[in-house]
C-alpha positions as CSV (number, residue, x, y, z in Angstrom):
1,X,-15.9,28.7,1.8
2,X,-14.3,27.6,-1.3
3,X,-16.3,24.9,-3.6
4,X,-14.5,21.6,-4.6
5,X,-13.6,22.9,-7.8
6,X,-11.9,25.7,-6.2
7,X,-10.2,23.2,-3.7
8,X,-9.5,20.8,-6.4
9,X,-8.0,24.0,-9.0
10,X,-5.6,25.4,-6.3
11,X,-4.0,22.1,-5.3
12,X,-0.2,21.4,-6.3
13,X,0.3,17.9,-7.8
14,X,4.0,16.6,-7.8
15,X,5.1,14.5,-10.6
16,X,3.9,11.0,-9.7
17,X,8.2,9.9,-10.2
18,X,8.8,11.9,-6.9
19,X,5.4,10.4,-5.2
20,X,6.6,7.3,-6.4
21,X,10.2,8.0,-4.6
22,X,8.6,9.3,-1.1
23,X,6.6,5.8,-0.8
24,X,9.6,4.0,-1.4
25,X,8.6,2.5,-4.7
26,X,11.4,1.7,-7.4
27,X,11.5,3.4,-10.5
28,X,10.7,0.3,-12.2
29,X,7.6,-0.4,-10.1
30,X,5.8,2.4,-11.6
31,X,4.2,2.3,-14.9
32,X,3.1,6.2,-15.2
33,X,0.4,7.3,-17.6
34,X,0.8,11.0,-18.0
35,X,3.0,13.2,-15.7
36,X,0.3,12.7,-12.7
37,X,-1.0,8.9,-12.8
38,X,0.1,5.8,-12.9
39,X,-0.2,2.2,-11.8
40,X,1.7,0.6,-9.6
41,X,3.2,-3.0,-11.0
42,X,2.2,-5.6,-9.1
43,X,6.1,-6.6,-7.7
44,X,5.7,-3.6,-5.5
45,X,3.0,-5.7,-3.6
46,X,4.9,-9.2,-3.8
47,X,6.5,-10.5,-0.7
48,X,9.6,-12.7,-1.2
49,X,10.2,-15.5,1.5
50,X,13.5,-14.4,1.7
51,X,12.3,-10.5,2.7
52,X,10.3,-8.8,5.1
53,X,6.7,-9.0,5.2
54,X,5.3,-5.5,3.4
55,X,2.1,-4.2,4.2
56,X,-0.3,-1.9,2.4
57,X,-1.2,1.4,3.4
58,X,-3.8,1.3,6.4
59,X,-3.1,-2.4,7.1
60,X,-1.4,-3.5,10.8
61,X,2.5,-4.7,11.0
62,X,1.3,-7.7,12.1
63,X,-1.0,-9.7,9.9
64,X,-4.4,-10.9,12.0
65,X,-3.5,-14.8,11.0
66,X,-0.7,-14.7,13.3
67,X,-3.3,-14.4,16.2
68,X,-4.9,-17.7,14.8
69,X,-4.0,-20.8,16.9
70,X,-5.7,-24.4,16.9
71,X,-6.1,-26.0,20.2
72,X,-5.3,-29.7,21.1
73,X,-8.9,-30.3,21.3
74,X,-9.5,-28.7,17.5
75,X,-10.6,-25.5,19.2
76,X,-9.8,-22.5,17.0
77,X,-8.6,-19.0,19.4
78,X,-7.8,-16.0,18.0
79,X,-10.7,-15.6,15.4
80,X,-12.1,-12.1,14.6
């Protein structure tokens, strides 16, 4: 079984540019720092009122505060 550093050594990294491309991030939203990292400028995380709403990674389509409802009688539903 090969070690981590072994796993780690063998693995291809792609320019962070085409990374950047596959996620559907503009050139402009990446600030790279070397030819493998970078950061990722915060407009890529801003919603617009006027767009879509945009999730991160791992989070549902629809956000859980649309579940949230307040009853006539002040009862809150939809709570976690």
């Amino acid at each position: 079984m090969p070690t981590d550093f072994e796993i780690g050594h063998a693995a291809k990294l792609d320019p962070i540019g085409e990374v950047g491309q596959r996620l559907g991030l503009l050139d402009e939203e990446i600030i790279p720092y070397g030819r493998h990292r970078a950061k990722i400028h915060l407009s890529a995380f801003v919603v617009s009122l006027a767009d879509a709403v945009q999730t991160m990674p791992g989070l549902p389509k629809v956000p859980a505060a649309d579940r949230v409802e307040l009853q006539d009688d002040g009862t809150i539903t939809g709570l976690f």
